[in-house]
N, C-alpha and C positions, 0 to 999 in steps of 0.2 A: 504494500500500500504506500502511495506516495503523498505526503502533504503540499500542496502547492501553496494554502493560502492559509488565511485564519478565519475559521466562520463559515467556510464553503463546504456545501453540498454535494459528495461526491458518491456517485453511486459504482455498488460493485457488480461487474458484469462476470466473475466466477464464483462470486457468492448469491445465494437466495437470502440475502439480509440487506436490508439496508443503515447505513450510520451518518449519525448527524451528532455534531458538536458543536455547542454556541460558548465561547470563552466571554462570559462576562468579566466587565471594566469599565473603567472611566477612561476614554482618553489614553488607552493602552496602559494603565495601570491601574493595580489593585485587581477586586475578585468580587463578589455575591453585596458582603458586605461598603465594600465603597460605595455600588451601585444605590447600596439601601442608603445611606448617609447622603447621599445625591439626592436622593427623589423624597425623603422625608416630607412631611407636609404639617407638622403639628411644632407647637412650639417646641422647644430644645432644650431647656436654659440646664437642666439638671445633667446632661449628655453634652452639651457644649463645654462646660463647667469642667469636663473631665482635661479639655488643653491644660489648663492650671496643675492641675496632677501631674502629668503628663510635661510639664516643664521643671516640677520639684522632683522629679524622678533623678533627670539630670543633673540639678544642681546636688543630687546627690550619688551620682555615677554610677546611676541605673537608668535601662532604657528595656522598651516595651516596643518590638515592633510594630512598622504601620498596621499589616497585618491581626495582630491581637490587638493593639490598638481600637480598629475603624469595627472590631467585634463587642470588643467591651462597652464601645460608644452606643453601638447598635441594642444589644442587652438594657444599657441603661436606659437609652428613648425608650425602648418598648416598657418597661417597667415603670420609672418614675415620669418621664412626659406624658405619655398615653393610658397610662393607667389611674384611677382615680383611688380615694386611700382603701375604699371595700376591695377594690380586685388587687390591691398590692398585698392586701392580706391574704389572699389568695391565690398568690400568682403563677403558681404553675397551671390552673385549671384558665385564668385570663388576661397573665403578662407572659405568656409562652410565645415563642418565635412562632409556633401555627395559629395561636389565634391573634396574632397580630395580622398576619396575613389575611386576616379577615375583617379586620377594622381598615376605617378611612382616614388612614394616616399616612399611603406615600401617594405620591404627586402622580397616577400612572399615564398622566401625557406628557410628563417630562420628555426632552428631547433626546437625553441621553437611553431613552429605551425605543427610540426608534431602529437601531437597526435589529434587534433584539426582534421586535415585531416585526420585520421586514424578514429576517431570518424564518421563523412562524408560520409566512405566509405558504414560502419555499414546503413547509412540511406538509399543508394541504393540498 
């Protein structure tokens, strides 16, 4: 199998399978979560708040990859931004990553998931 691109649809003509891979990103960087920290749509201020951290790390010569970073950030929006204090007391059953997914909290006509849907269309 050959990779020629990123994102492209390439079908196998000696296999009876077809495969499809969408590498989410911002801008050719980052993964799942940068994209969510992209298209968020609710206030932030308790997930925002974590740069602060996130610079006393430093000043004390510790560092947190972007990676676990833009995850941690992602955790905290769904939890203290999006959640109100009954479902924090609860939050595995309503500050979970799945039922986030289900609240109206990211932006889903953001620009940055256009090609993502354009990818989508290629699979119907």
């Amino acid at each position: 199998m050959e990779f020629t691109s990123i994102n492209k649809l390439e079908k196998s003509s000696k296999l009876d399978v077809d495969f499809a891979c969408y590498i989410m990103n911002v801008n050719g960087y980052g993964e799942l979560e940068t994209v969510l920290k992209s298209i968020k749509k609710s206030d932030s201020v308790f997930a925002d708040c974590l740069e602060s951290w996130r610079e006393c790390l430093k000043v004390h010569n510790k560092d947190i990859s972007d990676k676990d970073f833009d995850k941690f950030y992602i955790n905290n929006y769904i939890r203290f931004d999006t959640c109100n204090k009954y479902e924090q007391k609860q939050s595995s059953k309503y500050c979970s990553f799945e039922s986030a997914m289900k609240k109206d909290i990211w932006d889903l006509d953001n620009n940055i998931l256009n090609d993502l849907k354009e990818f989508l269309k290629l699979l119907m």
